[in-house]
C-alpha positions as CSV (number, residue, x, y, z in Angstrom):
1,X,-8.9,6.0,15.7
2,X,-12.5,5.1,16.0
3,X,-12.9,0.9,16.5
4,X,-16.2,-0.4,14.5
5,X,-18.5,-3.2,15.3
6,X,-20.0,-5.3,12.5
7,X,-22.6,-3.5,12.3
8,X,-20.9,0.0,12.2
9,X,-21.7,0.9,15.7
10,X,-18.9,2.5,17.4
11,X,-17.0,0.3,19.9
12,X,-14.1,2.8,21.3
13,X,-12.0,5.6,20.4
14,X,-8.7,4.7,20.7
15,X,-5.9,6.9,20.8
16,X,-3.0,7.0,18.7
17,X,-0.2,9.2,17.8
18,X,-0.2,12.5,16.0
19,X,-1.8,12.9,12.2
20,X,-2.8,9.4,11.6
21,X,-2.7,8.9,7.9
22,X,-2.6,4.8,7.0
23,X,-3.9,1.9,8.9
24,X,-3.1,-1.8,7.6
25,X,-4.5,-4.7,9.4
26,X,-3.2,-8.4,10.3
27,X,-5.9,-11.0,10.4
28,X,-3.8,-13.5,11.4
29,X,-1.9,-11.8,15.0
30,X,-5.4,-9.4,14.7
31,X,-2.9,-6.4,15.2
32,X,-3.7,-3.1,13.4
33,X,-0.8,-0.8,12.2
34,X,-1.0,3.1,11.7
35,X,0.9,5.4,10.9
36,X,1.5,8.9,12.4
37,X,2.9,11.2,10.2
38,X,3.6,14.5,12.9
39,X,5.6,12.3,15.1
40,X,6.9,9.7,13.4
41,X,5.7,7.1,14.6
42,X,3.4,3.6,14.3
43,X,0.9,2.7,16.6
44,X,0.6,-1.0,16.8
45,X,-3.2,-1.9,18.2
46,X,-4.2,-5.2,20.1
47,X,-7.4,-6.0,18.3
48,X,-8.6,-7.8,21.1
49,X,-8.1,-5.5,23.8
50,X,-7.3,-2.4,21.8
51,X,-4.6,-1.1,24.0
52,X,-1.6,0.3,21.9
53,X,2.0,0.1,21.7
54,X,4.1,2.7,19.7
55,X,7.1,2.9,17.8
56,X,9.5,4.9,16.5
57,X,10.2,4.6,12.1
58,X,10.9,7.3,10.0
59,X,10.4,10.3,8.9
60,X,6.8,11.3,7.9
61,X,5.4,7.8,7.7
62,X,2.6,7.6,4.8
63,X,1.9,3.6,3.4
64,X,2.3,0.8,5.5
65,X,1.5,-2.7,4.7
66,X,1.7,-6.4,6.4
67,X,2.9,-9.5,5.8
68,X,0.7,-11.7,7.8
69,X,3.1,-14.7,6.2
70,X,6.4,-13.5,7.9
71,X,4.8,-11.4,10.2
72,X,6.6,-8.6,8.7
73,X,5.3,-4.6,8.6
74,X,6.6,-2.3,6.3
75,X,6.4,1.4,6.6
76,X,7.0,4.1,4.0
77,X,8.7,7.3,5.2
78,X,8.6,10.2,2.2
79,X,10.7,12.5,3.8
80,X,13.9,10.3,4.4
81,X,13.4,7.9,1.6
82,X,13.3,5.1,4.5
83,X,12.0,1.7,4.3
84,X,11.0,0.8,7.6
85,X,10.8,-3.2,8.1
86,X,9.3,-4.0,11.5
87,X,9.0,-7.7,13.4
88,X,5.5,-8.2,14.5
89,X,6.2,-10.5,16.8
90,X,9.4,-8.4,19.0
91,X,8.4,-5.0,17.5
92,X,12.2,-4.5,16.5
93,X,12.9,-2.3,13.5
94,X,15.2,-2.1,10.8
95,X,15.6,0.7,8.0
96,X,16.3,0.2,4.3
97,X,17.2,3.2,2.1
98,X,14.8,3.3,-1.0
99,X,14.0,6.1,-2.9
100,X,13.1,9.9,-2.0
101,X,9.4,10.2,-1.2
102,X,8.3,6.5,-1.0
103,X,4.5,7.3,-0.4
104,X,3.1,4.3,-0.5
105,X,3.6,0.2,0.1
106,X,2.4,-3.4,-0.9
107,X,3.6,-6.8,-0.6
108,X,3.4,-10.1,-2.3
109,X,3.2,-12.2,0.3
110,X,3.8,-15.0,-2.3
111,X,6.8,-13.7,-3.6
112,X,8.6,-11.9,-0.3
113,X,8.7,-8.6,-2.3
114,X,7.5,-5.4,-1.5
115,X,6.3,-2.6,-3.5
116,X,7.4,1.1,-3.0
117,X,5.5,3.8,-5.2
118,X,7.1,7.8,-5.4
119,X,4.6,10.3,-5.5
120,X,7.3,12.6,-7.3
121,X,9.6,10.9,-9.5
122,X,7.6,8.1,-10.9
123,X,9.4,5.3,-9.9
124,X,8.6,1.8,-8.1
125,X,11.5,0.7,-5.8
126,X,11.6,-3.3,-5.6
127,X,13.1,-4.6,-2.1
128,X,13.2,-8.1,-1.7
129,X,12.3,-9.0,1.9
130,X,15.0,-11.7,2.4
131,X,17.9,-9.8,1.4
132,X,16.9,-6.3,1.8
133,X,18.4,-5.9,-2.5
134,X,16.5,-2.7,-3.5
135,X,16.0,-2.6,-7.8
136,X,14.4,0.4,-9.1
137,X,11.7,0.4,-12.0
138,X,10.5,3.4,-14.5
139,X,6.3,3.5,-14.2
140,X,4.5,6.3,-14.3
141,X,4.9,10.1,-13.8
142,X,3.4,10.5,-10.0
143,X,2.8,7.4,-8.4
144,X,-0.5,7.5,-6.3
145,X,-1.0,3.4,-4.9
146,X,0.2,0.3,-6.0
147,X,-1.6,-2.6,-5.8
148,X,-1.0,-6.4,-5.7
149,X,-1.9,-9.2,-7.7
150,X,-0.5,-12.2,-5.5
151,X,-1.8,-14.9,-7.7
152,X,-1.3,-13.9,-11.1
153,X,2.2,-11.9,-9.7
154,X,0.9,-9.2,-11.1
155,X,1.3,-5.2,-9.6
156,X,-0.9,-2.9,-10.3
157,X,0.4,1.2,-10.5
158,X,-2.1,4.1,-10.1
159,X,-0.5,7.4,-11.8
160,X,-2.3,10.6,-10.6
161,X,-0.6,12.4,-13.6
162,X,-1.6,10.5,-16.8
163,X,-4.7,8.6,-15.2
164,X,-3.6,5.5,-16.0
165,X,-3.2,2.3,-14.4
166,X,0.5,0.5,-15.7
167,X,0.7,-3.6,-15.1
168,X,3.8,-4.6,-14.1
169,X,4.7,-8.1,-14.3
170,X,6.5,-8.9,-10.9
171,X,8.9,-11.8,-12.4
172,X,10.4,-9.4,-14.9
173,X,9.4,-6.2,-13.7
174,X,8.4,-5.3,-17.1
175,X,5.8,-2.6,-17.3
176,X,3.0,-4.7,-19.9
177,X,0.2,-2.8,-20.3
178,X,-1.2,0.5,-19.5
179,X,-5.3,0.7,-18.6
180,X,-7.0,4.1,-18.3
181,X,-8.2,4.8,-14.9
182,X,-9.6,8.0,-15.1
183,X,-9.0,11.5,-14.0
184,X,-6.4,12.0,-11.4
185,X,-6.5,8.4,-10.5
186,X,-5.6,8.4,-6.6
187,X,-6.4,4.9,-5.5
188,X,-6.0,1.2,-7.5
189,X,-7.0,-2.3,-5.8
190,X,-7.2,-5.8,-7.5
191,X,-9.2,-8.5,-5.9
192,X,-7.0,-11.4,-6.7
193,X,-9.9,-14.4,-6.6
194,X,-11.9,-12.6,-9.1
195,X,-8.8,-10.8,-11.4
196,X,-10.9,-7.7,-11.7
197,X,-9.1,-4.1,-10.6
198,X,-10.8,-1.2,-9.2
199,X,-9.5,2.4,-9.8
200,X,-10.7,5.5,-8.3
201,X,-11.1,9.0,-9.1
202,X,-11.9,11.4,-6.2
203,X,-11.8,14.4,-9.4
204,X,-14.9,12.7,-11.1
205,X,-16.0,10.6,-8.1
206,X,-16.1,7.4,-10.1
207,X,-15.0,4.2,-10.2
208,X,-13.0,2.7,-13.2
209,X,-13.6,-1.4,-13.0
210,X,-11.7,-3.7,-15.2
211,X,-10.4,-7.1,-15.8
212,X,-7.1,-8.0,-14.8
213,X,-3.7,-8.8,-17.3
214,X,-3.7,-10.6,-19.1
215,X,-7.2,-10.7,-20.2
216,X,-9.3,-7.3,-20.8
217,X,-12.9,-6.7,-20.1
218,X,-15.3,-4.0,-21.3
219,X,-14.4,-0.8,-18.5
220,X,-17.3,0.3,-16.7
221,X,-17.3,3.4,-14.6
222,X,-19.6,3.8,-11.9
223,X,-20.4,6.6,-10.1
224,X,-20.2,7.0,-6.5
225,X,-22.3,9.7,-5.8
């Protein structure tokens, strides 16, 4: 894993494990998370000294995401429909069983929920990160990223099947609103501070840009390149 300074210089090369796939990053204990998806593991890097530590989760570990409130990491494993929940501060792990193929993760730190999306059946798997109660919620037809809203408690679903972009609200888990996203949408983030989402679509190589729920904006696409 290459380490950047601010002005995109390269710093280091730092080794990690085998097929690095996601990294997630906690400002707060400046620890970066990645995970390996040929050996199953996460590498947990010191940002200050970069040395690293790894772990053992499950099997073919795609998403993972933080909670810098709880010092919580969650890691998505596809191939044993695993919820890996790891404490940042001991590095001790737990597993919850989710859903096959969780591919990717987010959390409302607000809310103490995270957000599993399935690449293959179309479904978002709630867990609550106090009790560990997993709910399971009909989006789309292939889910690519889910993205959250922690202000507005709002979760944002990017379906590489249909294009879209489904709004779920996170109180009732209610699906309210589907937003085009374009083409084989692979990627969706929300900046909550402004409410606007950003989709993106490797096919066309454009962004999609929209408000957020529950008001609606003009879309603009932009092209990359």
């Amino acid at each position: 894993m290459a380490v950047l300074d601010e002005n995109r210089h390269l710093v280091q090369n730092v080794k990690v494990g085998a097929h690095p796939f996601a990294v997630a990053l906690d400002e707060l204990t400046d620890k970066i998370y990645v995970t390996n998806q040929d050996d199953n593991t996460l590498s947990v890097i010191d940002g200050k000294m970069n040395g690293v530590t790894t772990i053992a989760v499950g099997t073919m570990p795609n998403g993972v995401a933080v909670d810098a409130t709880r010092n919580r990491i969650y890691v998505a494993n596809a191939l044993d429909g695993g919820l890996t929940v790891v404490d940042g501060a001991t590095l001790r792990t737990e597993s919850i069983v989710v859903d096959q193929f969780p591919f990717t993760v987010a959390v409302n730190t607000r809310t103490n929920r995270v957000y599993l999306g399935n690449e293959q059946n179309g479904m978002i798997t709630v867990v609550n990160g106090a009790t560990h109660e997993v709910q399971s919620v009909t989006a789309g037809a292939a889910v690519a990223n889910v993205s959250v809203d922690t202000v507005r408690n709002r979760i944002y679903v990017a379906d590489e099947t249909t294009g879209d972009v489904l709004v779920m609200d996170g109180e009732t888990q209610a699906v309210t609103s589907v937003e085009p996203g374009g083409d084989f949408v692979q990627e969706v983030l929300v900046n909550p501070l402004t409410n606007v989402v950003y989709a993106m679509n490797p096919m066309k190589k454009t962004v999609t840009v929209f408000a957020g729920a529950p008001g609606h904006l003009a879309y603009e696409e932009l092209k990359l390149f």
